[in-house]
C-alpha positions as CSV (number, residue, x, y, z in Angstrom):
1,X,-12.5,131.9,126.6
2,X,-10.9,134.0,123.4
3,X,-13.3,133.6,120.5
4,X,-10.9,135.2,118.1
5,X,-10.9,133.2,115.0
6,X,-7.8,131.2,114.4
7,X,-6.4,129.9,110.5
8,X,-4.4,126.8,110.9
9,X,-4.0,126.7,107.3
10,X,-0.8,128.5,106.6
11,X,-1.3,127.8,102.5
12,X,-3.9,130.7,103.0
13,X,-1.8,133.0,104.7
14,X,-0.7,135.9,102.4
15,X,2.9,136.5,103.0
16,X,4.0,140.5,101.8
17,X,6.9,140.2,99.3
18,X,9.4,141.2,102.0
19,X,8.7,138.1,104.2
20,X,8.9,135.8,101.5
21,X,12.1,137.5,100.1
22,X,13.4,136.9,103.5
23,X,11.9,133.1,103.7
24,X,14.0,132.8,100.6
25,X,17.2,133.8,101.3
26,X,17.2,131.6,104.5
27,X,15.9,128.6,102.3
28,X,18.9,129.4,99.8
29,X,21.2,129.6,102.7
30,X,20.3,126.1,103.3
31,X,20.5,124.8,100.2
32,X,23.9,126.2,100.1
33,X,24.9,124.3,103.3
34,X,24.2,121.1,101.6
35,X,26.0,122.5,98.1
36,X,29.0,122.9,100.4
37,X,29.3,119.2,100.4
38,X,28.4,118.1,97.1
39,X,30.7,120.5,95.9
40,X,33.5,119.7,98.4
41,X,33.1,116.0,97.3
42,X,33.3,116.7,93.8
43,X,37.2,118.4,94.4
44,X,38.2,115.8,96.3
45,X,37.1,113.4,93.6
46,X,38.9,115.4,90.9
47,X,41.7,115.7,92.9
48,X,42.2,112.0,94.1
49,X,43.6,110.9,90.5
50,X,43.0,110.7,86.6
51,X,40.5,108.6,86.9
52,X,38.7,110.7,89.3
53,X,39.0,113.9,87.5
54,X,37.4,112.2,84.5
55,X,34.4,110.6,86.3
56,X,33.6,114.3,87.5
57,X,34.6,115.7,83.9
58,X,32.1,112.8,83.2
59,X,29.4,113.7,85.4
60,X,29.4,117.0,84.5
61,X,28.3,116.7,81.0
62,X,25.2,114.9,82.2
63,X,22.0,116.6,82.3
64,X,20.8,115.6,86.4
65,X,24.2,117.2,87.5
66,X,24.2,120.4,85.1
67,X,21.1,120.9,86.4
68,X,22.1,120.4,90.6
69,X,25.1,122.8,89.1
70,X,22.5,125.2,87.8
71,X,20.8,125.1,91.1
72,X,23.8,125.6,93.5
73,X,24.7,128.5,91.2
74,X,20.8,130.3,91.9
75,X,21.1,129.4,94.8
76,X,24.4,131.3,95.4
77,X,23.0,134.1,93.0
78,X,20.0,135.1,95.3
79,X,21.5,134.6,98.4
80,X,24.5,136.8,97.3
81,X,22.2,139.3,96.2
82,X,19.1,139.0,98.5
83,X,22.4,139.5,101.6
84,X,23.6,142.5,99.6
85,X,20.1,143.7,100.0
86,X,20.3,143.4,103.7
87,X,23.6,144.5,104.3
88,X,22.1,147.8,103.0
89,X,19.1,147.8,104.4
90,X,21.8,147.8,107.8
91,X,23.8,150.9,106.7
92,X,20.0,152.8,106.8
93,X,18.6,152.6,103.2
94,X,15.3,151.3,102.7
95,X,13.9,150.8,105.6
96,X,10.2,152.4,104.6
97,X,7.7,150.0,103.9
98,X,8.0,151.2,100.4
99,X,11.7,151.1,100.2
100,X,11.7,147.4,101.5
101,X,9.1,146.3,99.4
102,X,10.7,148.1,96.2
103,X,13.8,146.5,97.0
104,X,12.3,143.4,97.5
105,X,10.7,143.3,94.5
106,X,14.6,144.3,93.2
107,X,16.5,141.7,94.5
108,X,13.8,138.9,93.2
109,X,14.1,140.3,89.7
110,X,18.2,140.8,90.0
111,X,18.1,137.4,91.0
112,X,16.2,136.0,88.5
113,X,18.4,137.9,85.4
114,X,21.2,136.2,87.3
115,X,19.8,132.8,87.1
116,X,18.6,132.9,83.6
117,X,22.5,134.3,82.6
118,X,23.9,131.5,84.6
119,X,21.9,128.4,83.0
120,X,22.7,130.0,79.6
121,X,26.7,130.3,80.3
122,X,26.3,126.8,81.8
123,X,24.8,125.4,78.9
């Protein structure tokens, strides 16, 4: 029988900043998935008629969809920029522990300039 000792708990698991850079782009991939069709139903909308194109106008001044706005938008921002991270990790660039975890670190921060500039232009 294998007496190794086995956590269940995966709160107490302490992920390196790489994994959970890469957890997080996946997650925003996701997210952007389901922004697809928010976003897809809003055009349509706007593009049905007058009426529509002012009930999105409408909508959009409200604080609940600035905000969903806000969050497609960081969404899009790290996942553009966390991919752009991987795409050079592929050509050969930092592919040391070091390197990945410095750009890591990079692409969080980026990402999070990003999202701050795009609440402020949004609101």
């Amino acid at each position: 029988m294998d007496k190794r000792p086995v956590n269940l708990n995966l709160l107490t698991v302490k992920l390196p900043i790489t994994s959970i850079s890469s957890i997080t782009h996946r997650i925003s991939g996701v997210i952007l998935l389901g922004a697809v069709l928010i976003l897809l139903w809003m055009l349509d909308l706007s593009l049905e008629s007058e009426q529509g194109f002012e009930y999105i106008q409408g909508l959009l001044d409200t604080l609940v969809v600035k905000l969903i706005i806000w969050a497609i938008l960081a969404a899009l921002a790290y996942h553009f920029i966390a991919g752009t991270r991987h795409l050079i990790m592929d050509l050969g660039f930092w592919e040391t522990l070091k390197g990945g975890m410095t750009s890591a670190w990079g692409a969080i921060f980026l990402a999070l300039i990003v999202i701050v500039l795009a609440g402020v232009w949004l609101w």
